[in-house]
Each structure stands twice: as structure tokens, then as C-alpha cells.
C-alpha positions as CSV (number, residue, x, y, z in Angstrom):
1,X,8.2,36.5,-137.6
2,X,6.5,39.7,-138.3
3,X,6.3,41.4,-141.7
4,X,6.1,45.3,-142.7
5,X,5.1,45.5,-146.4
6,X,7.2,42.8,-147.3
7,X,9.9,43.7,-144.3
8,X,10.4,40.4,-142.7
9,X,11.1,41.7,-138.7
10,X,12.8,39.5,-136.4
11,X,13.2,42.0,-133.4
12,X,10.4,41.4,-130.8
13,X,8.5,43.8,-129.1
14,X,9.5,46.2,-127.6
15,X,10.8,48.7,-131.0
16,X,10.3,51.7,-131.6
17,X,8.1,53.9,-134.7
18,X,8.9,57.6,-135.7
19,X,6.0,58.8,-137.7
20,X,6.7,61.7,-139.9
21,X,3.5,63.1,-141.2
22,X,3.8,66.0,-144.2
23,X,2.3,68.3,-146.2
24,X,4.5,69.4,-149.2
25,X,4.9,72.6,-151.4
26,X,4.8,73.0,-154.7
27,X,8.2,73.2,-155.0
28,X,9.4,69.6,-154.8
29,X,12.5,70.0,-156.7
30,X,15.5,66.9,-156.0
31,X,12.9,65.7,-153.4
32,X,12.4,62.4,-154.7
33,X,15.9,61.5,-155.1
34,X,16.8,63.0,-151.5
35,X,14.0,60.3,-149.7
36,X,15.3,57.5,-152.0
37,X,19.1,58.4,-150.6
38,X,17.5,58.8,-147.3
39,X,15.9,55.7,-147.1
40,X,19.2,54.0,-148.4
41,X,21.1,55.5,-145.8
42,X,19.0,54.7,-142.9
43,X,18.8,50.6,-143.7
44,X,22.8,51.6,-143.4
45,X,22.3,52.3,-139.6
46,X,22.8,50.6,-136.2
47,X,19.4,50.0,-134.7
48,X,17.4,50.1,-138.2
49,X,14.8,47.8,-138.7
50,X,12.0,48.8,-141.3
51,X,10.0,51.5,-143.5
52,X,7.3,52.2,-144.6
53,X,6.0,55.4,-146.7
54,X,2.8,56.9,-148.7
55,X,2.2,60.3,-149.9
56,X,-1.3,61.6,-151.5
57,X,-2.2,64.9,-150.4
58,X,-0.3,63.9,-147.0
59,X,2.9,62.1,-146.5
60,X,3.0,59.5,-143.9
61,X,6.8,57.7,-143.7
62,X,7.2,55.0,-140.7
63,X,10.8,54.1,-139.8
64,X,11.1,51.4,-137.0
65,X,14.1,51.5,-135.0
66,X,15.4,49.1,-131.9
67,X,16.0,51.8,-129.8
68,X,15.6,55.3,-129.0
69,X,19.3,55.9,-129.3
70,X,19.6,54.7,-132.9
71,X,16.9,57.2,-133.3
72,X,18.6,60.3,-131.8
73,X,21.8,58.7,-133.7
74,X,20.0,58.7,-136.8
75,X,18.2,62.1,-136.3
76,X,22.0,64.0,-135.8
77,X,23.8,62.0,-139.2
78,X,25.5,64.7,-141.0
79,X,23.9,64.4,-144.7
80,X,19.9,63.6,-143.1
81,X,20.9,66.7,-141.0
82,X,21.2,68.0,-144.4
83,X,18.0,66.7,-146.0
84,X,16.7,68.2,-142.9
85,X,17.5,71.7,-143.7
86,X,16.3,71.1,-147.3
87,X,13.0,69.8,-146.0
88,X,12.5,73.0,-143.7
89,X,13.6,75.6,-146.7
90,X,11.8,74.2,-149.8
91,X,10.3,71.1,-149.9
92,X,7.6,71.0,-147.0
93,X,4.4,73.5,-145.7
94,X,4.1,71.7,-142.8
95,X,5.5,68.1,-140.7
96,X,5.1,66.2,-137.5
97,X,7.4,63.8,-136.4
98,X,6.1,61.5,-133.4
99,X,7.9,59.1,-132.3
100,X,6.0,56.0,-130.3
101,X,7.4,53.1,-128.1
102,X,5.4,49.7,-129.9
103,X,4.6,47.1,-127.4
104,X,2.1,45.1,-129.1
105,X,1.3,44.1,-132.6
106,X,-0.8,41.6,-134.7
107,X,-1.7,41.5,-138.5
108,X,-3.9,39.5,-140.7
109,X,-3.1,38.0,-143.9
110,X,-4.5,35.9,-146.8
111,X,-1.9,33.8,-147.2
């Protein structure tokens, strides 16, 4: 069994990681409420496994996914289409989304 900040994962390698890297603007308006509803919606979907997320001066958000088609599934849903728009118009300067195929993994831990 593998664990993502306290994400028990059961799916074996192969899965798959979009990285969305961010810079926002000042204006940050509704923005916090919108990635809680967004991150509530995507443990809703097919092919969801995990998330992670941490913002300083940059925003890095890790959704893992079992396939490349819950991906592009999840990418087209009508309200993160939505957020989408919203992120584009106000709430971000600048993003990158890459998204990576994860064949091998390992982690240490204390207990």
C-alpha cells in the first residue's frame, strides 16, 4: 500500500500525475472556495485517485489519476471548465500544467 499525505493508494504503478504549477495575482477573490469545490469534485470522478497541494509564492497542486482518459474526462467537466475560465481571467499571472506517466515510486517513513 502506498500513501500520499495521508492518501492511502491501492492502484499500482502505472498512474498517472498532472502537475499544475502557479503563480497568483493579487486578486484572489472566491479563489479559495473554488479549489476547495474543485478538489471535492474531482475525488467525485472515475479514474481519481489522490491530491496533493501547496502554495507559498508558487502553487504546486498534484492530482493522480488512473488513466489519461479520466484526465482528459476530468479536464472537459462543465463547472472545472468553469473554474478554468475564472483561473485565466482573475485569479492567476501565470500556470503550467504537466502531466507525467509514474512508473516507479518509493517513500521513507518513521513509522
Amino acid at each position: 500500500m502506498n500513501y500520499i499525505l495521508g492518501f492511502i493508494m491501492t492502484k499500482t504503478v502505472p498512474y498517472y500525475a498532472v502537475i499544475f504549477t502557479s503563480i497568483q495575482n493579487e486578486d484572489v477573490n472566491g479563489y479559495p472556495e473554488m479549489a476547495e469545490k474543485m478538489e471535492s469534485l474531482a475525488k467525485q470522478q472515475k479514474g481519481f485517485l489522490a491530491i496533493e497541494s501547496a502554495r507559498n509564492h508558487i502553487g504546486i497542486t498534484v492530482s493522480y489519476w488512473e488513466s489519461l482518459e479520466a484526465i482528459k474526462t476530468w479536464k472537459q467537466h462543465s463547472e472545472h471548465l468553469l473554474a478554468q475560465q475564472k483561473g485565466r481571467s482573475q485569479w492567476y499571472h501565470w500556470y503550467h500544467v504537466r502531466i507525467c506517466k509514474v512508473e516507479r515510486e518509493y517513500d521513507f517513513s518513521l513509522s
